[in-house]
C-alpha positions as CSV (number, residue, x, y, z in Angstrom):
1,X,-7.0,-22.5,27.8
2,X,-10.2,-21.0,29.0
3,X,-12.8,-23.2,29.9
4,X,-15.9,-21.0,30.9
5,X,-18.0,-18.6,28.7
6,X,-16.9,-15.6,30.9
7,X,-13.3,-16.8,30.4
8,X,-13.4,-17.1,26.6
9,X,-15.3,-13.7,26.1
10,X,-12.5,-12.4,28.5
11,X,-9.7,-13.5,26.3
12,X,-11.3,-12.4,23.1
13,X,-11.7,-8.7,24.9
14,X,-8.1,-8.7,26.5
15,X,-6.9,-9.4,22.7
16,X,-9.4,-6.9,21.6
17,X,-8.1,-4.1,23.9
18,X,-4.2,-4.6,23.5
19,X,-4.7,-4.1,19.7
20,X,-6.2,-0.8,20.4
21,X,-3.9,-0.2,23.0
22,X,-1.2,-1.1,21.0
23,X,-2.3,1.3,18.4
24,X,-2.6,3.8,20.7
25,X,0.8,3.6,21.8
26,X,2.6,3.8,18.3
27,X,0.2,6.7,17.7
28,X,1.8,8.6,20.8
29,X,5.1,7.3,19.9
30,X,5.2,8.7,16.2
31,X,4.3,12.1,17.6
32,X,7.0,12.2,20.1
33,X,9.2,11.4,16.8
34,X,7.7,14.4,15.0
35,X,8.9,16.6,18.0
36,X,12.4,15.0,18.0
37,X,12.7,15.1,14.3
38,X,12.2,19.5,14.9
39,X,14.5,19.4,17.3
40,X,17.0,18.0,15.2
41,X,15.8,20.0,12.7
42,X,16.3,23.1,14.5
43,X,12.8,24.6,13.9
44,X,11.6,25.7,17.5
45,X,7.9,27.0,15.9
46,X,7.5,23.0,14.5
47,X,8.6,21.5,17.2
48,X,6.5,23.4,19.3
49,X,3.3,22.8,17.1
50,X,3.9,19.3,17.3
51,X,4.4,19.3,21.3
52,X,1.1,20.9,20.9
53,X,-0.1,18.1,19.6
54,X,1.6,15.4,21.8
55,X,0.2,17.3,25.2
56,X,-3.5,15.6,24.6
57,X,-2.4,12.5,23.1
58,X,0.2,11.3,26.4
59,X,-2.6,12.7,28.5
60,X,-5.1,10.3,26.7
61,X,-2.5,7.4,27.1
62,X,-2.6,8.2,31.0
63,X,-5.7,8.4,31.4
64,X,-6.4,5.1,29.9
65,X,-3.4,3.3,31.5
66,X,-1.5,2.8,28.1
67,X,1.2,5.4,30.0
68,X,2.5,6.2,33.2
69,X,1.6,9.5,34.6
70,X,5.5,10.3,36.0
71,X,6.4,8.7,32.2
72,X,4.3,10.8,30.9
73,X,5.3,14.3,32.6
74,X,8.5,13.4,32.0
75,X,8.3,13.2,28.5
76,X,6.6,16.1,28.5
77,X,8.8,18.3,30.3
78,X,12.3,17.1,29.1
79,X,10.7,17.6,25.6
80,X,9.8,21.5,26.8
81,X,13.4,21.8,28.4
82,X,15.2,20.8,24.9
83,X,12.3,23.2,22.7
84,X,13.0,26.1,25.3
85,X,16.8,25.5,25.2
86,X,16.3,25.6,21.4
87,X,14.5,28.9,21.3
88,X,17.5,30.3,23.6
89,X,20.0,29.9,20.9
């Protein structure tokens, strides 16, 4: 239990931040979905729209810690490997 004003106000951020954070995640996890969902689909044009959209949003996550960059680039290319694949057949 905090016992200093710097402590309490710390606490009340840190709980403050992993909401957003947490928010933040799901948001980037629901567009990966929307990719996967066109994949398994079979519609290369949607799923490539939505990876459109995914780029920025696991960039954002980096770049405020939510993701890990490697985590992130992986993602991103193993999702461009299965849309490219896709567009091959």
């Amino acid at each position: 239990m905090p016992t200093n004003a710097s402590a309490k106000k710390r606490v009340k951020r840190n709980e403050h931040r992993a909401t957003i954070n947490g928010a933040r995640r799901n948001s980037i996890r629901t567009f990966i979905k929307k990719v996967e969902a066109a994949l398994l689909a079979g519609d290369a044009n949607a799923a490539t729209e939505a990876l459109k959209v995914v780029q920025p949003e696991l960039a954002r996550g980096v770049s405020k810690g939510i993701v890990e960059k490697n985590a992130a680039s992986r993602k991103m290319s193993r999702l461009s490997a299965r849309i490219k694949t896709l567009k091959k057949a």
